[in-house]
C-alpha positions as CSV (number, residue, x, y, z in Angstrom):
1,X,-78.5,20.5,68.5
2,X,-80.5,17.4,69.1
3,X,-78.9,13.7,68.1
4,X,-80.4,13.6,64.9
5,X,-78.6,16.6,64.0
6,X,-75.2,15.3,65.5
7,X,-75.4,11.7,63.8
8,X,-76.1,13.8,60.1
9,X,-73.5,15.9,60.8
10,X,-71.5,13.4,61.8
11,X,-72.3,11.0,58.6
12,X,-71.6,14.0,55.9
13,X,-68.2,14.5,58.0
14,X,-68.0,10.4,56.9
15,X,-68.9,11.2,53.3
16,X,-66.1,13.6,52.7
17,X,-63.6,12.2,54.5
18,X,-64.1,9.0,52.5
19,X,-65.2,11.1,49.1
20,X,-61.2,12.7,49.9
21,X,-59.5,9.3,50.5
22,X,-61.2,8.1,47.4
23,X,-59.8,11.0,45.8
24,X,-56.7,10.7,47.1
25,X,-56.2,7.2,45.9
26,X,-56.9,8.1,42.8
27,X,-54.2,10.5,42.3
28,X,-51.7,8.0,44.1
29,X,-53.0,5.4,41.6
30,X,-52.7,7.5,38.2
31,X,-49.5,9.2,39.5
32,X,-47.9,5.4,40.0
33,X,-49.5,4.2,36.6
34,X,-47.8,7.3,35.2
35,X,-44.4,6.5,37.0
36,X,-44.9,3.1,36.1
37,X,-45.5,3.6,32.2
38,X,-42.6,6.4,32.0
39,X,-40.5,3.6,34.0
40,X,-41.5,1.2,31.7
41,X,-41.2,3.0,28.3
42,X,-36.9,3.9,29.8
43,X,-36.6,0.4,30.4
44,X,-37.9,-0.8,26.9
45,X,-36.4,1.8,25.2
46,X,-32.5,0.8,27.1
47,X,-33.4,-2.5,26.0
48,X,-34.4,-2.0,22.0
49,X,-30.6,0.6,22.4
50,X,-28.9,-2.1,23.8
51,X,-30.6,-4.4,20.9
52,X,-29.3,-2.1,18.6
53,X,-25.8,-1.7,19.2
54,X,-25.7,-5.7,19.5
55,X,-27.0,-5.6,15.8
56,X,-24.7,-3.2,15.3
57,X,-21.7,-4.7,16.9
58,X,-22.6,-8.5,14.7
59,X,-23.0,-6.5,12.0
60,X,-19.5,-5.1,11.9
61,X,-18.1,-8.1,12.8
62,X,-20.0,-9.7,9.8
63,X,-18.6,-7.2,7.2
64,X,-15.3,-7.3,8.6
65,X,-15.1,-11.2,8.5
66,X,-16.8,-10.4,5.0
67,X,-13.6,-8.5,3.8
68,X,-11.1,-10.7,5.3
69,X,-12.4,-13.6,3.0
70,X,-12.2,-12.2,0.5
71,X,-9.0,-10.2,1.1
72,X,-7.8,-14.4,1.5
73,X,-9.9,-15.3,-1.4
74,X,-8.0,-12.9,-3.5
75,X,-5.0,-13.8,-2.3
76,X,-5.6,-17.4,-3.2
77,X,-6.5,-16.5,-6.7
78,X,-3.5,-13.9,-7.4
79,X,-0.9,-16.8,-5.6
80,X,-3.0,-19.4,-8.5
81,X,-2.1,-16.6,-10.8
82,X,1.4,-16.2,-10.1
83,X,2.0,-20.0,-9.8
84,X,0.7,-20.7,-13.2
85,X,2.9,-18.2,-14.5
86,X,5.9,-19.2,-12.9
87,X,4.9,-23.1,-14.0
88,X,4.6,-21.7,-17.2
89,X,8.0,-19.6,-17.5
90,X,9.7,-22.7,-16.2
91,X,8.4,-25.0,-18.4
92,X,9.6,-22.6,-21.3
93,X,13.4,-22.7,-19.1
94,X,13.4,-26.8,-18.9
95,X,12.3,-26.5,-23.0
96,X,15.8,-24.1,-23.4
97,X,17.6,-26.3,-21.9
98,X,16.7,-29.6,-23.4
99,X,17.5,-27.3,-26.4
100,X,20.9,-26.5,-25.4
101,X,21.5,-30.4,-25.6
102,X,21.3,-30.2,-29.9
103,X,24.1,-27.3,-29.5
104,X,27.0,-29.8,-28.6
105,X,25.9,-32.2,-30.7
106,X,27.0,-29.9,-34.0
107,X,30.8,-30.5,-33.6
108,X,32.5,-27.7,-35.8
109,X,29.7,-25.1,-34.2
110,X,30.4,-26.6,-30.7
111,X,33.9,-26.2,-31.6
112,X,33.8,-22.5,-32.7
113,X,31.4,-21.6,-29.3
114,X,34.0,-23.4,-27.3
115,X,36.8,-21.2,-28.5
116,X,35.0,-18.4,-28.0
117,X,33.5,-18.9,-24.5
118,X,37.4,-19.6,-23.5
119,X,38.5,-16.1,-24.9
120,X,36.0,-14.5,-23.7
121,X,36.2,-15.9,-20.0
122,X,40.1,-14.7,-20.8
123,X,39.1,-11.1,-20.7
124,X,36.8,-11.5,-18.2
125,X,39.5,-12.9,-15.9
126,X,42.5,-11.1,-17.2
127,X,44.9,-13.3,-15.4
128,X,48.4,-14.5,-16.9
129,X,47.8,-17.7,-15.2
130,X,44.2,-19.9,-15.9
131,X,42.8,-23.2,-14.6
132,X,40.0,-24.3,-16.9
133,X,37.4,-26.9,-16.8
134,X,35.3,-28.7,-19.3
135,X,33.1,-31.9,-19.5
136,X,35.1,-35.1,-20.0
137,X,33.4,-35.5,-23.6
138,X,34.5,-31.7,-24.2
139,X,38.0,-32.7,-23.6
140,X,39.4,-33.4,-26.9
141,X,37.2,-29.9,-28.5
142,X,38.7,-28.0,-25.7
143,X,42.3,-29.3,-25.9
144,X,42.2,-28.7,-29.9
145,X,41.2,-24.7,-29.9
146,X,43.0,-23.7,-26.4
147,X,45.8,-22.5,-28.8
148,X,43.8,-20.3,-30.9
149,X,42.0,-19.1,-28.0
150,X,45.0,-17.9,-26.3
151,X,46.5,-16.3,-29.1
152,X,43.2,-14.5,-29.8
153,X,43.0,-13.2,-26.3
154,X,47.0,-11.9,-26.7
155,X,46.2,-10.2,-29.9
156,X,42.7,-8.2,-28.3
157,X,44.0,-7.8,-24.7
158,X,47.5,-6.8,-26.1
159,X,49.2,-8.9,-23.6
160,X,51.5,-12.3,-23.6
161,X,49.2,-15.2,-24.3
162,X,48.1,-16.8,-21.1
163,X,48.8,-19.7,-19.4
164,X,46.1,-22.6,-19.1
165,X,45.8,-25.5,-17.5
166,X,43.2,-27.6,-18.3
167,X,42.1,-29.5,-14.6
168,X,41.8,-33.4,-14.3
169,X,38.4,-32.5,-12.5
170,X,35.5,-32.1,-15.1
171,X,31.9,-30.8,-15.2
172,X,29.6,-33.0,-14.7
173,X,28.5,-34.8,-17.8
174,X,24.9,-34.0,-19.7
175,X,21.3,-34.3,-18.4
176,X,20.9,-38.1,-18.9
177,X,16.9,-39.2,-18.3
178,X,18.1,-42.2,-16.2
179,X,19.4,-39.6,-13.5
180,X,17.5,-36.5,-14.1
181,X,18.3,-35.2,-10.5
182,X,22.0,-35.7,-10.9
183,X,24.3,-32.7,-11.4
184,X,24.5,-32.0,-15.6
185,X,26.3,-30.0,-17.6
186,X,25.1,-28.5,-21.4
187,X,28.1,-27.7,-22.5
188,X,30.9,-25.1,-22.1
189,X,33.9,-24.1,-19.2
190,X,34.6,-22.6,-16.2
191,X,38.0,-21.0,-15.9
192,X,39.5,-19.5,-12.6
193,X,42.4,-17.9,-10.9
194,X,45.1,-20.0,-9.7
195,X,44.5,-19.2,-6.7
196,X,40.8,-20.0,-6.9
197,X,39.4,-16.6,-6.0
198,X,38.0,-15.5,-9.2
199,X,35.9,-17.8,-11.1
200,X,33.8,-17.2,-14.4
201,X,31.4,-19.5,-15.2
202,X,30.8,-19.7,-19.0
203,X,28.8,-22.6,-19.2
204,X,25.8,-23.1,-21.7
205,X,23.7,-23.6,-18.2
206,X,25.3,-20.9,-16.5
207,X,24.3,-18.3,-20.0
208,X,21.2,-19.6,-20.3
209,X,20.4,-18.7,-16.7
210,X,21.5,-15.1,-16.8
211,X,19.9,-14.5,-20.1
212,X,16.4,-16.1,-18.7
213,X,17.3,-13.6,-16.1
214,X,17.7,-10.6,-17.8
215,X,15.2,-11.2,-20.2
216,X,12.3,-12.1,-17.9
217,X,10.6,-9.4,-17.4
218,X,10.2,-9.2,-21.4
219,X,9.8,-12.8,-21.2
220,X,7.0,-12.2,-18.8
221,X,5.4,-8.9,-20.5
222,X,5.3,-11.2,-23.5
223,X,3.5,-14.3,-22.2
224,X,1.0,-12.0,-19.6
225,X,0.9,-8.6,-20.9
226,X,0.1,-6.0,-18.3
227,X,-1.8,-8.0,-16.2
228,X,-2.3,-7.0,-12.5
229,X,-2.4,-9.8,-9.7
C-alpha cells in the first residue's frame, strides 16, 4: 500500500471518527435538553402546586374571617335587638310604677288595699307575734285598719288574733323628682317575725315586681311576638 493509499485511509478513519463524535454529541445534547425540559416542567409544575395550595390556604382563611364577621355582625344586631326590647319592657315597668303613685292618693281605696295587704302578709307569716312597717305618711291608714286586719286574720286562720307592732323605723317615703335615685316607696308594708327571720314584703314595689316577673314572658310574647334573635 503506497502513501497515498495510507493518508486516504487514514483521512476516512478521520471522517468517521468525527461523523461518530458528531453523533454522539448529539444524543448527549437532546438527551440533556430532554432532562432539562422534564426537569423543568417538575419544577414549574411544584411551583403552580405550591401556588395553589397558597390560594387555597388565603382562601380559607378569607371565608373563615368571612363567617366570623358576620357571626359578630349578628351578634351585634340580635344584642341591638334584645336591648331595645329590654329598653322597651322597662320603660313600660318605670310607666307602672309612676302609676302606682295615683293608688295612694285615693284614701278609702288606699285604705281598703292596706288592710288587705296586712292580712294577707298575716297568713303568709302565720306568726302570733308581728313587727310591721309602713311609710311615715301611711302611718295614720295603717294604725286605723290594724284592728280589722287582725280580727280578719283570726276569723280565716282560726287562731287568736295576732300581735302587731307597728316599728318607729319606716319605708322610705315616695319617688320625689328632686331625688329620683333615693330609696322610694309606692305604698304598702313589710311585716316580719320578731325575731327578724321571716320577712314578707307586701309592698306596692315589691307586687309590682313579682307580677312584671311572672307576667313577662306574656308581656314579652305580647310586645315581640315570636320573634327569633
Amino acid at each position: 500500500m503506497n502513501d497515498a493509499d495510507v493518508s486516504k485511509q487514514i483521512q476516512q478513519m478521520v471522517r468517521f471518527i468525527r461523523q461518530e463524535a458528531e453523533e454522539k454529541a448529539n444524543e448527549i445534547s437532546v438527551s440533556a435538553e430532554e432532562e432539562f425540559n422534564i426537569e423543568k416542567l417538575q419544577l414549574v409544575e411544584a411551583e403552580k402546586k405550591k401556588i395553589r395550595q397558597e390560594y387555597e390556604r388565603k382562601e380559607k382563611q378569607v371565608q373563615v374571617r368571612k363567617k366570623i364577621e358576620y357571626s359578630m355582625q349578628l351578634n351585634a344586631s340580635r344584642i341591638k335587638v334584645l336591648q331595645a326590647q329590654d329598653d322597651l319592657v322597662n320603660s313600660m315597668k318605670e310607666a307602672a310604677s309612676k302609676e302606682l303613685l295615683n293608688v295612694s292618693r285615693d284614701h278609702n281605696n288606699y285604705k281598703r288595699l292596706l288592710k288587705d295587704l296586712i292580712v294577707q302578709s298575716l297568713l303568709r307569716l302565720k306568726e302570733p307575734s308581728v313587727l310591721m312597717r309602713c311609710r311615715k305618711e301611711d302611718l295614720q291608714l295603717v294604725e286605723s285598719v290594724v284592728d280589722s286586719a287582725k280580727a280578719e286574720y283570726a276569723e280565716k286562720a282560726k287562731v287568736h288574733a295576732p300581735e302587731i307592732i307597728v316599728d318607729n323605723i319606716y319605708l322610705p317615703p315616695a319617688p320625689s323628682h328632686h331625688n329620683e335615685h333615693a330609696l322610694s316607696c309606692s305604698g304598702g308594708v313589710v311585716l316580719a317575725s320578731r325575731d327578724g327571720k321571716i320577712v314578707f314584703e307586701n309592698t306596692l314595689d315589691a307586687r309590682l315586681d313579682v307580677v312584671f316577673r311572672k307576667k313577662l314572658p306574656e308581656i314579652r310574647k305580647s310586645l315581640f311576638g315570636q320573634i327569633a334573635v
